[in-house]
Structure formats: structure tokens, C-alpha cells
N, C-alpha and C positions, 0 to 999 in steps of 0.2 A: 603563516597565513591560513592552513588549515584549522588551526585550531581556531582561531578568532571569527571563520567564517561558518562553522559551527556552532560557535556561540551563540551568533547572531539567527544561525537556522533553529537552535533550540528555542530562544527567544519569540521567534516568529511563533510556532507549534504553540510555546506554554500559551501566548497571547491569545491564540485563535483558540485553543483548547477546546471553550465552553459553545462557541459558534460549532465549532467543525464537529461537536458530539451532536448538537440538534442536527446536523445534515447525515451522521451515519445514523441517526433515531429516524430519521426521515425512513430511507433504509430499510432500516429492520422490523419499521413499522409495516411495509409494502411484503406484502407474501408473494408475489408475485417474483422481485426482487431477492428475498429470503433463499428462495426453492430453487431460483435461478442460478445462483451462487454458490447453495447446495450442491447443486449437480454437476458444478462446475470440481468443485473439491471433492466428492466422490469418487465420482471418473477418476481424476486424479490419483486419490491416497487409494480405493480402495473401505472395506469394510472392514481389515483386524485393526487387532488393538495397535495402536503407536503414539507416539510422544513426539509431538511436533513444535517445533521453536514459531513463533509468529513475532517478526522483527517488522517494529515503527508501528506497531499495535495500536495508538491511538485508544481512541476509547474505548475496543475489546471487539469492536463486529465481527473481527475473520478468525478472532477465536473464540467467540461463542457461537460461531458458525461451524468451527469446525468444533467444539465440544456437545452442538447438537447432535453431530456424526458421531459421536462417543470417542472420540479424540482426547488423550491427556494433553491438554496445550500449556504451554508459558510462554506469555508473551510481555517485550522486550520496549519498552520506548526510550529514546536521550530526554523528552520531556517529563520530569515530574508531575508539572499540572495534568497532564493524559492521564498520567498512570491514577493518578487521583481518581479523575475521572473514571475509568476501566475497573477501579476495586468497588465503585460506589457502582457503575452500571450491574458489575457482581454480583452484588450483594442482590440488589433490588429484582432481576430477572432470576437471582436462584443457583445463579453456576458456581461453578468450584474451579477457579480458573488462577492459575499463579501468575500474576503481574510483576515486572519487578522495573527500575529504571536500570538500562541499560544501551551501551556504545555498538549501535551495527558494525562497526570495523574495528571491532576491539572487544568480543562476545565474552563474558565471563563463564564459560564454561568447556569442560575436558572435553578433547579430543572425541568424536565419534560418539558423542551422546544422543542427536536423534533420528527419530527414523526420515524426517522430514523438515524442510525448512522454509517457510513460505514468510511474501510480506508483498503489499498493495501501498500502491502509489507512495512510495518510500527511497528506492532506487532515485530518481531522479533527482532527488536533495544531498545524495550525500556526496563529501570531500572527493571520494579516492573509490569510486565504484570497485575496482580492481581488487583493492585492501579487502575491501565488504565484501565482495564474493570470492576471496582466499577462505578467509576467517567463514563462511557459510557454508564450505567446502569443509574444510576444516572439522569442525562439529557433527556434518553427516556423516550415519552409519556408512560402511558400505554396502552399495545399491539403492541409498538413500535417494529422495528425491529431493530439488531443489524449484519451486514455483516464484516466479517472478509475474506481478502484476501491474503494470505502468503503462504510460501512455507519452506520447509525443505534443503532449499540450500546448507548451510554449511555440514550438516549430509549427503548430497548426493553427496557430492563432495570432502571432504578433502582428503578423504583413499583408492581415486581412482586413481590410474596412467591415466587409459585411458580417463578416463575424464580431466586429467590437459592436458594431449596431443589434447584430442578433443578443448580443451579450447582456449589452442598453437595454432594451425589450423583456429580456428574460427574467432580468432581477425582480422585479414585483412579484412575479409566480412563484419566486423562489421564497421571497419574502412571508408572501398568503400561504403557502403549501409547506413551508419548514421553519415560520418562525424563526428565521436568522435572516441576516444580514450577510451578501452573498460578498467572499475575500474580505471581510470587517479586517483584519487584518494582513496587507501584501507583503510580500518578499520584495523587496527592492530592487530596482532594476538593476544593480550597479552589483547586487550579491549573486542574482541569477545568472547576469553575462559570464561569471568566474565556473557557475557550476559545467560541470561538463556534459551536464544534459542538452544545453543550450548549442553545444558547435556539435554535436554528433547525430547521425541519422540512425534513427533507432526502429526497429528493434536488431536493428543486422549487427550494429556495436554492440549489443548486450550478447549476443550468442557466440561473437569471436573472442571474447574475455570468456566467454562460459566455454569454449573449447582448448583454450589456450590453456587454460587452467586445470585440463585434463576432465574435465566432465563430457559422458557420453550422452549418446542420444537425445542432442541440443535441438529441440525443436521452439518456433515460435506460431503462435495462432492470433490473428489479425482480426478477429472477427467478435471479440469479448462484447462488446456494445450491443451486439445484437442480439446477443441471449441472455441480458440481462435487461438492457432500457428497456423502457417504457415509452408510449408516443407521450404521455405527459413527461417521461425524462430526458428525453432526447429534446424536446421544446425548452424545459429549463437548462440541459447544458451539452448539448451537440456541438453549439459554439466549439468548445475544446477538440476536436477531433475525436479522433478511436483509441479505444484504451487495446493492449494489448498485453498476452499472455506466454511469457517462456519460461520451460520447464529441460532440466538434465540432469544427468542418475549421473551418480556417483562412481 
């Protein structure tokens, strides 16, 4: 069952590939956005050199965010059309960034290879959350750090009227301002009930798997939306709730 429900989530990804790059172009196009996200990963890593894994990479934002930090990143997607995508965003902005396709809960590389392991809104699609953060555990050095960026979206949104109506409202903005078509391709409802994003309260599940599994200084920060939206981003997609941020060392 995992595997076939995987299929179907890389399926989704390759589809929406070309939409969901116009929306991190949105993105990276906003400096405001940019600088905000910067400062988010600085904090974080720090200033020396290290080698950070970026898992469910998409079309390259959070590692050529973090290779403006002067970061060696390689990031990791199950979707090929991404990675497509991520070598050509590459090329064309100028970075040196190794892409490659790759299984979050199934990492093709030794033991304790980085000094960091970061991935955005990626956690909440996979099989076997637990598996993915062995295997992320796993590859970090020790003292390594482990950044986790998601959000509670579904649980913030399905049993809301006012929010499907803000949602209603919001597409044309999204449409005029990013040139996509806002979810052109959904995850079905009948794949997302399976995920285990959908029956758990998050972020307090993500930090008891990150303790269980022997990672210290589990913390989580609930306030990511706010220093990063914008009031014109928060208008096109507040609807979803707060995105949120947990991080623990190795």
C-alpha cells in the first residue's frame, strides 16, 4: 500500500511540477520573501562552511537559498519532472547546486555525511514519517542539525466554510500575481485521508518522533508566516493556516 501511495504522490508532484515552479518563482522573485527565509536559515546553520542535504527540493528555492549562504547543498526530489526543473532553474540563476532524484525514506547516501538536513513542506506527503526521519537522522553528522518546515494545512482548512470562500476569492490574485493556476493539480481526497498528516496534531507529532528517535534539543516555532508573508501573501493564501518550524541536533 505504501508503495502505490507513493506513486501516486510522485505522480501528483511530476503533474504540478511546471505550476508549483511558477509559485516558488513568485517567491524568489519577492526580496522581501528571499531575505526573510534567509534569515530564517542563517540563524539556524550559522556562517562556516557545511554540506547540507535539502530533501523534496522541488524546483531548488531552499537550496539556492541556502547556496546564497554559501552553503554546498544537494538536493533530493522522488519527482523527476522537479529535478528537471531545479537543474534548468540552475543553470539559468548561475548556481552550482547538485540535484539528483531521490527516496526521502530511503536516502542514497553513507552514514553521517551532512552537517545538515533541511526540507519545506515535504513531511506531510510522505508514507512512513518515522522511516524519513530515521534515514535523516541517520546521514547527520554528529551535532548535526535537522530543520523541518510544514504546516498543518489540511487540519486548518477542510471544516472551514470561511476559509474555502477566502480560498474562492483568493485564486484570481494568485492567478494575476504568479501566473499559475492555483492546486491545477490536487491530491485526492481518498490519498490524503491515508496520509498521516491528516489524523495527527502537528507540530507536537513531529517533535515526539524527533525525540523518540534520540534527537536533542527538539524545539518547534509556530510563528514562521510571520516573518516571512507578506499582507499581499497572507490575502492570496492565509486560507491554509500557519506554517511551522522544528529543528533537533543530533
Amino acid at each position: 500500500m505504501m508503495t502505490g501511495l507513493k506513486d501516486q504522490i510522485r505522480t501528483r508532484w511530476s503533474l504540478d511540477a511546471a505550476n508549483y515552479n511558477r509559485s516558488t518563482q513568485s517567491t524568489w522573485n519577492s526580496e522581501r520573501a528571499k531575505s526573510s527565509w534567509k534569515s530564517i536559515f542563517k540563524d539556524l546553520l550559522g556562517t562556516e562552511d557545511q554540506l547540507v542535504l535539502d530533501i523534496g527540493t522541488g524546483p531548488g528555492f531552499v537550496a539556492f537559498l541556502l547556496a546564497e549562504l554559501e552553503k554546498k547543498v544537494i538536493g533530493i526530489d522522488l519527482s523527476e519532472d522537479m529535478i528537471q526543473i531545479a537543474n534548468r532553474n540552475s543553470s539559468d540563476l548561475g548556481f552550482n547546486v547538485d540535484f539528483r532524484v531521490g527516496d526521502a525514506e530511503n536516502l542514497p547516501f553513507e552514514d553521517e555525511s551532512f552537517d545538515a538536513v533541511v526540507n519545506r513542506y515535504v513531511l506531510w506527503t510522505l508514507p512512513n514519517p518515522e522511516r524519513a526521519m530515521h534515514e535523516w537522522r541517520r546521514v547527520l553528522k554528529p551535532g548535526g542539525i535537522l530543520i523541518i518546515i510544514d504546516g498543518n494545512w489540511s487540519h486548518n482548512y477542510k471544516n472551514s466554510i470561511y476559509k474555502k470562500l477566502w480560498r474562492y476569492f483568493a485564486a484570481p490574485i494568485v492567478v494575476v500575481t504568479e501566473k499559475r493556476i492555483p492546486c491545477k493539480t490536487k491530491l485526492d481526497q481518498s490519498i490524503k485521508q491515508k496520509l498521516w498528516s491528516s489524523g495527527n496534531s502537528r507540530p507536537s507529532t513531529d517533535t515526539e518522533i524527533l525525540k523518540k528517535l534520540g534527537f536533542r534539543n527538539v524545539e518547534a516555532d509556530l510563528n514562521i508566516n510571520k516573518r516571512t508573508q507578506s499582507l499581499l501573501d497572507y490575502i492570496k493564501l492565509g486560507y491554509w493556516g500557519d506554517t511551522f518550524l522544528v529543528t533537533g541536533i543530533k
